[in-house]
N, CA and C atoms as an extended XYZ file, in Angstrom:
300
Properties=species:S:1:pos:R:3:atomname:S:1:resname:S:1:resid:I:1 pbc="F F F"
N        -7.284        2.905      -14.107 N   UNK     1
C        -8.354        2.920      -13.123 CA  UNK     1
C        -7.974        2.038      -11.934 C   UNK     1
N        -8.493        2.445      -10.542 N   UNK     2
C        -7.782        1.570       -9.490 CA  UNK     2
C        -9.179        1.470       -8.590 C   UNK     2
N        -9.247        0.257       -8.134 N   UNK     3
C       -10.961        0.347       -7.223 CA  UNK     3
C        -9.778       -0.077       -6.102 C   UNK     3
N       -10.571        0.199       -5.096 N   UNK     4
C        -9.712        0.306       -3.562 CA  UNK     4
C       -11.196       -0.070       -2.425 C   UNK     4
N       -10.518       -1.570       -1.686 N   UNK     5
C       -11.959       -1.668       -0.930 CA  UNK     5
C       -10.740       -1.773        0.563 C   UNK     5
N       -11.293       -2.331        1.606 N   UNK     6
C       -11.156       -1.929        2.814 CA  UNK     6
C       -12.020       -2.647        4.005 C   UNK     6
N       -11.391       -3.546        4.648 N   UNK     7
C       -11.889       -4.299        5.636 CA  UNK     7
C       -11.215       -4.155        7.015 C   UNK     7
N       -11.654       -3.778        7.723 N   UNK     8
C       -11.367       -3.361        9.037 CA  UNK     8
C       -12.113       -4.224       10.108 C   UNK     8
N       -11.056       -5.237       10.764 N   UNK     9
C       -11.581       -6.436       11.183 CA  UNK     9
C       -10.434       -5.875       12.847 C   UNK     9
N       -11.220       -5.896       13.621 N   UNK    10
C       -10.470       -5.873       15.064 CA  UNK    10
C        -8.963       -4.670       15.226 C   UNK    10
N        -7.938       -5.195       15.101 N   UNK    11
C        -6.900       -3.923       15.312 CA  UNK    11
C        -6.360       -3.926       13.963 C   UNK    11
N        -7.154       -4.672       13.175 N   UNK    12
C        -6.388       -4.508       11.236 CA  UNK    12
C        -7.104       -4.326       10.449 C   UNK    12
N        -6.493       -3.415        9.106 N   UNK    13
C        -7.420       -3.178        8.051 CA  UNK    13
C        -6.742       -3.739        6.986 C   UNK    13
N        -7.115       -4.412        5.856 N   UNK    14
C        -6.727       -4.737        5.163 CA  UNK    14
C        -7.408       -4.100        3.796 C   UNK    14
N        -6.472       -3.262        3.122 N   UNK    15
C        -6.794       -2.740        1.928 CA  UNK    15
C        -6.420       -3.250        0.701 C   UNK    15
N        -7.243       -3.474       -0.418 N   UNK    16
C        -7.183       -4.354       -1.658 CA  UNK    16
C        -7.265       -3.379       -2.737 C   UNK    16
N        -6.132       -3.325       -3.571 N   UNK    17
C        -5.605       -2.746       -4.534 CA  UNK    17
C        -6.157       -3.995       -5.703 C   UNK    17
N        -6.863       -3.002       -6.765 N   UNK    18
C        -7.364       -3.484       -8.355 CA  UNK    18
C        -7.249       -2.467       -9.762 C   UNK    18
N        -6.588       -3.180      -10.499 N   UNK    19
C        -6.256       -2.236      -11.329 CA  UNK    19
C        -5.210       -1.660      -11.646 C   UNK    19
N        -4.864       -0.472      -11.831 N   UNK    20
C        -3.789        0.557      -12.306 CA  UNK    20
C        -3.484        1.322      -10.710 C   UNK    20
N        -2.529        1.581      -10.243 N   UNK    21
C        -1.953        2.558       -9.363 CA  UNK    21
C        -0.789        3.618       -9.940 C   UNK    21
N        -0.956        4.377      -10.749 N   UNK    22
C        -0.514        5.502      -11.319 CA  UNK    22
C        -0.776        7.343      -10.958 C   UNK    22
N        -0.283        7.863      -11.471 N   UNK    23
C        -0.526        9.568      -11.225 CA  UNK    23
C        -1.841       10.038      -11.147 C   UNK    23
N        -2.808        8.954      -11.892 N   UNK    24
C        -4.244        9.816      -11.824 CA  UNK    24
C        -5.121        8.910      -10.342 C   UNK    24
N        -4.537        7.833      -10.111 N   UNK    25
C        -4.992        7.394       -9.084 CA  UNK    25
C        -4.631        7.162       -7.499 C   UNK    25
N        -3.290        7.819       -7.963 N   UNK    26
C        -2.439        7.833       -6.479 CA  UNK    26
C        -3.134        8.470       -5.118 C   UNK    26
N        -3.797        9.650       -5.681 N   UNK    27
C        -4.444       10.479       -4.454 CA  UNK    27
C        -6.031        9.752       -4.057 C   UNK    27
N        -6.226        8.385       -5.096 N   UNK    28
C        -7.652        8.170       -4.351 CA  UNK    28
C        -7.103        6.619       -2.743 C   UNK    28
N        -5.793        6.243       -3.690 N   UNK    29
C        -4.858        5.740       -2.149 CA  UNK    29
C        -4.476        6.230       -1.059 C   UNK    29
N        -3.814        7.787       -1.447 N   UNK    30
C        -3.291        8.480       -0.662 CA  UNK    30
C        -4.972        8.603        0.676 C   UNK    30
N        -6.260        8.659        0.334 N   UNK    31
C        -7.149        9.240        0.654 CA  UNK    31
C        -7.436        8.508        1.726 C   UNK    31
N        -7.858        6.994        0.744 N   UNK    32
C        -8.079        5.963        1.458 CA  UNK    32
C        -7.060        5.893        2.738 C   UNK    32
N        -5.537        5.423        2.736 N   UNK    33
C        -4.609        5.237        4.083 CA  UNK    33
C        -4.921        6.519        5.324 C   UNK    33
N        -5.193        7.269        5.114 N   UNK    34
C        -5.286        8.545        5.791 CA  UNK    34
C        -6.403        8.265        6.717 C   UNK    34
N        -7.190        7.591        6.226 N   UNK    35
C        -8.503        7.079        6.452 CA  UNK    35
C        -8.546        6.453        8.427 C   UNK    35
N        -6.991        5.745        8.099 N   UNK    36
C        -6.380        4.708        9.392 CA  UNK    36
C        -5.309        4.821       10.237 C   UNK    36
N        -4.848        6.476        9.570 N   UNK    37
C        -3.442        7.261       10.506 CA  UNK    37
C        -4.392        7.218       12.235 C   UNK    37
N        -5.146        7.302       12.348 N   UNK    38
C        -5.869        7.271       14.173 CA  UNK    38
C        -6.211        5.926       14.266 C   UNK    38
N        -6.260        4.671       13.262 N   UNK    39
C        -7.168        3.703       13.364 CA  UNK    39
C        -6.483        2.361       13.891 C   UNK    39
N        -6.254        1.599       13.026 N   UNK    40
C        -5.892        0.066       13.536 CA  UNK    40
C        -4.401        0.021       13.824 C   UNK    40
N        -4.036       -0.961       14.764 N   UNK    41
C        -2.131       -1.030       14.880 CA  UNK    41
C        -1.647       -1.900       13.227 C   UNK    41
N        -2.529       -2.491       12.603 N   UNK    42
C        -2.040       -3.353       11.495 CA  UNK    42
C        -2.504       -2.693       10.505 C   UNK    42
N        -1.786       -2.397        9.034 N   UNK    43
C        -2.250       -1.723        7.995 CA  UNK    43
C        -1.505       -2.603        7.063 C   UNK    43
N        -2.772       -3.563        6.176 N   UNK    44
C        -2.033       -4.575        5.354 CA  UNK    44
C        -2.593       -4.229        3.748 C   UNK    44
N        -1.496       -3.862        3.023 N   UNK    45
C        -1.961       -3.825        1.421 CA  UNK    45
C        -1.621       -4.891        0.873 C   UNK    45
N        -3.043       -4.807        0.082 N   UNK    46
C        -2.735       -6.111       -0.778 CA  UNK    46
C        -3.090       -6.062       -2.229 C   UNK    46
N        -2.385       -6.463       -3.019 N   UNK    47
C        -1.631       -6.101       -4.384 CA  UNK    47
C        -2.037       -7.235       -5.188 C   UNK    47
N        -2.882       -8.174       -4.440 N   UNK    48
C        -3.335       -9.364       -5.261 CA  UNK    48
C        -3.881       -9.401       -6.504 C   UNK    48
N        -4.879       -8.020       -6.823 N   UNK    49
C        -5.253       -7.260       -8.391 CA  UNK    49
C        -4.935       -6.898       -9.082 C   UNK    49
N        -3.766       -6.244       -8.525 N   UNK    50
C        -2.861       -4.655       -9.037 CA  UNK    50
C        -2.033       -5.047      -10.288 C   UNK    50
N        -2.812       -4.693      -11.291 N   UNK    51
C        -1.457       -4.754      -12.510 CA  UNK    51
C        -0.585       -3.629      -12.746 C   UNK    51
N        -0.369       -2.712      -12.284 N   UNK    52
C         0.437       -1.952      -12.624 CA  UNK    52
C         0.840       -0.899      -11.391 C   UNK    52
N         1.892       -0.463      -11.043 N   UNK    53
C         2.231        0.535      -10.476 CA  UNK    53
C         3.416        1.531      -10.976 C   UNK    53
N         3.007        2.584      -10.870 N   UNK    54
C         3.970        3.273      -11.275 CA  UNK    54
C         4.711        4.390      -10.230 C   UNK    54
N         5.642        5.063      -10.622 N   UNK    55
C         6.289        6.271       -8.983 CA  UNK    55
C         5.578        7.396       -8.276 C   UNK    55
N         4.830        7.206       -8.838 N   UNK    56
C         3.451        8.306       -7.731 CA  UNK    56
C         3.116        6.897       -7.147 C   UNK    56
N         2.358        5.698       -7.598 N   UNK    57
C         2.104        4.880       -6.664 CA  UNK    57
C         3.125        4.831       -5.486 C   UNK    57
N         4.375        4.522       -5.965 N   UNK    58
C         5.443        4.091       -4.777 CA  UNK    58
C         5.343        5.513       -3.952 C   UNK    58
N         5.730        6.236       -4.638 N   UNK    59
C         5.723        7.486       -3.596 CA  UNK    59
C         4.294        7.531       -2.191 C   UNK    59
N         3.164        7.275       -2.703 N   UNK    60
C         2.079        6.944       -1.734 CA  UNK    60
C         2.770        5.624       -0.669 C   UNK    60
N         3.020        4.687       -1.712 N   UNK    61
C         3.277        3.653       -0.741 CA  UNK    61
C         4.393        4.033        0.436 C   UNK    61
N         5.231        4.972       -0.215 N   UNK    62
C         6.384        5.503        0.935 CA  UNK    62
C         6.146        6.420        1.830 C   UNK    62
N         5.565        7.435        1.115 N   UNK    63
C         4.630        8.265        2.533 CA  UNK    63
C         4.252        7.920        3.531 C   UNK    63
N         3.413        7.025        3.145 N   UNK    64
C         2.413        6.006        4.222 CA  UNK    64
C         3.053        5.380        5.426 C   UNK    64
N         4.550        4.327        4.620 N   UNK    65
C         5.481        3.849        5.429 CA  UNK    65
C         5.860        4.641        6.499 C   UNK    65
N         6.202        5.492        5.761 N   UNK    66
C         6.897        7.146        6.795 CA  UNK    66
C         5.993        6.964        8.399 C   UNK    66
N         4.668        7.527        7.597 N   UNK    67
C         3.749        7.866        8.836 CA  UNK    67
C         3.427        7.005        9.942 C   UNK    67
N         2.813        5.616        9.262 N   UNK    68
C         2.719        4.732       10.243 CA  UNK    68
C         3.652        3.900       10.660 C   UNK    68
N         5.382        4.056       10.174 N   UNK    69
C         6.206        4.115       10.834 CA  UNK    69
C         6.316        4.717       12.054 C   UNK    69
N         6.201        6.354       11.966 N   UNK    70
C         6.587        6.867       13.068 CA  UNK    70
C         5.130        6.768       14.253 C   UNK    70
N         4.431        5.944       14.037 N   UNK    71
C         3.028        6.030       14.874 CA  UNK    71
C         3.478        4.440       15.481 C   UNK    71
N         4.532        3.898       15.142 N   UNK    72
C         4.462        2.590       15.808 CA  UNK    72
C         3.407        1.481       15.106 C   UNK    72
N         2.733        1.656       13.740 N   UNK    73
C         1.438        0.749       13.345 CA  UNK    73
C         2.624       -0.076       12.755 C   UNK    73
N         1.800       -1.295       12.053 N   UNK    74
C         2.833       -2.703       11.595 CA  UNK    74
C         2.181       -2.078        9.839 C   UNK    74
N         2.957       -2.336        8.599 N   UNK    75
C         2.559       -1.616        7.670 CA  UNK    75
C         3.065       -2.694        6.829 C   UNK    75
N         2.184       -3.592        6.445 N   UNK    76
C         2.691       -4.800        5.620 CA  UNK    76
C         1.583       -4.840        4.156 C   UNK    76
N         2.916       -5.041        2.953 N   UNK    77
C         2.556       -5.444        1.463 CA  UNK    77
C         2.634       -6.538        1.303 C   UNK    77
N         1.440       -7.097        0.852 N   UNK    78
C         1.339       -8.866        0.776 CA  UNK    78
C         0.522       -9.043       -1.331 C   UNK    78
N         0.659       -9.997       -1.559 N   UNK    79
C         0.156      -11.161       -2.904 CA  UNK    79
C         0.752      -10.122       -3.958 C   UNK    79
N         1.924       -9.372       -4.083 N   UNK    80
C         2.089       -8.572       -5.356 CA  UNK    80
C         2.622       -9.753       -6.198 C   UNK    80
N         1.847       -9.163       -7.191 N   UNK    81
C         2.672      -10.049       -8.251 CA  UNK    81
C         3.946      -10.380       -9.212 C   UNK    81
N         4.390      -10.816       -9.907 N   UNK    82
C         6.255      -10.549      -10.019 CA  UNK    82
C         6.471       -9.237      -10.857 C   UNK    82
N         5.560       -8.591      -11.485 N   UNK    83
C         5.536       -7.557      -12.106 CA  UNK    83
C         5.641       -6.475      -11.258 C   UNK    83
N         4.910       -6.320      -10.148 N   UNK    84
C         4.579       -5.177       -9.016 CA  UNK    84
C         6.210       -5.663       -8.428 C   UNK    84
N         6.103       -6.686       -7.990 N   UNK    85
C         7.503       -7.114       -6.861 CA  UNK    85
C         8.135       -6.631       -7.273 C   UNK    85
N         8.627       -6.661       -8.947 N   UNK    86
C        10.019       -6.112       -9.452 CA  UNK    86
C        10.292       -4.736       -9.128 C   UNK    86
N         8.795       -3.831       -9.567 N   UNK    87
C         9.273       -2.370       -9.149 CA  UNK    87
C         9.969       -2.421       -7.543 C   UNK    87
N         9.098       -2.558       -6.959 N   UNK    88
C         9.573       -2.879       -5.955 CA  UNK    88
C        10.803       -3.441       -5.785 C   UNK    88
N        11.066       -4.043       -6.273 N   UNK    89
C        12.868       -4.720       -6.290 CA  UNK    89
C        13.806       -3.687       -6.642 C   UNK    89
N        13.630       -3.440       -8.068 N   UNK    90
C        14.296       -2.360       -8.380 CA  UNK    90
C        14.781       -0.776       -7.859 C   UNK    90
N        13.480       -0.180       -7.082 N   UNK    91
C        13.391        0.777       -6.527 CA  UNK    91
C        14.182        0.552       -5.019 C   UNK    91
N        14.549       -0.542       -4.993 N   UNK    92
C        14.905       -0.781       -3.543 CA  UNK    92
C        13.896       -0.812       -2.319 C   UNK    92
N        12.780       -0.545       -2.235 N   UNK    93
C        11.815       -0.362       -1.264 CA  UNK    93
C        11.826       -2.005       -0.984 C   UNK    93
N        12.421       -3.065       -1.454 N   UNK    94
C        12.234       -4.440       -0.674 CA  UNK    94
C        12.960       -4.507        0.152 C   UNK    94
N        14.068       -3.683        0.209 N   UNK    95
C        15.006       -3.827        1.516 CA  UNK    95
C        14.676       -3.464        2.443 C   UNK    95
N        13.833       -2.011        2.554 N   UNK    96
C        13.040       -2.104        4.192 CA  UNK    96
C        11.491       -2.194        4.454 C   UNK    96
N        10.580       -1.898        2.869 N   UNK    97
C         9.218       -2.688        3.319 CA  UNK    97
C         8.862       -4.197        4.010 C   UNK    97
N         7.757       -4.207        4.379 N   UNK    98
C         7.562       -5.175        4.845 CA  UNK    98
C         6.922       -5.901        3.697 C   UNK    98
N         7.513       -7.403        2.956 N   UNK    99
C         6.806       -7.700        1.907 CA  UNK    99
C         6.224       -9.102        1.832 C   UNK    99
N         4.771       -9.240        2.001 N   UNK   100
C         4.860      -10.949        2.323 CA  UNK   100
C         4.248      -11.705        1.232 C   UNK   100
């Protein structure tokens, strides 16, 4: 299960990941970011909850990169924890996400 909230403060939104990010919950992320492809220049996830991710998660998380890459937005992953980081390590996505 993944709850997903969303604060949109001036030119940034900051979205808060809780829970599981897996295959049955990937598309309620995918839903949410889509939400801010017209919206803020800053799009910050934050992983401070998140116990688990799995490769549909990353795959969302890479999509996303893609898009608001090519839109010029700033697309930053912040508070994962060493469990989340590792996928992330492993998968290589720390070499060009933004990870704080």
């Amino acid at each position: 299960m993944l709850e997903i909230s969303s604060v949109l403060k001036d030119n940034q939104v900051v979205i808060s990941l809780k829970g599981r990010l897996d295959t049955v919950s990937s598309k309620q992320l995918e839903i949410e970011l889509e939400k801010f492809i017209d919206g803020p220049e800053v799009v910050i996830i934050s992983f401070e909850d998140l116990d688990y991710i799995s490769s549909a998660g990353l795959r969302v998380i890479l999509t996303y990169y893609k898009k608001f890459n090519s839109l010029s937005k700033q697309y930053i992953l912040t508070k994962m924890n060493s469990l989340v980081k590792e996928v992330f390590d492993i998968s290589g996505f720390s070499k060009f996400l933004q990870i704080t």
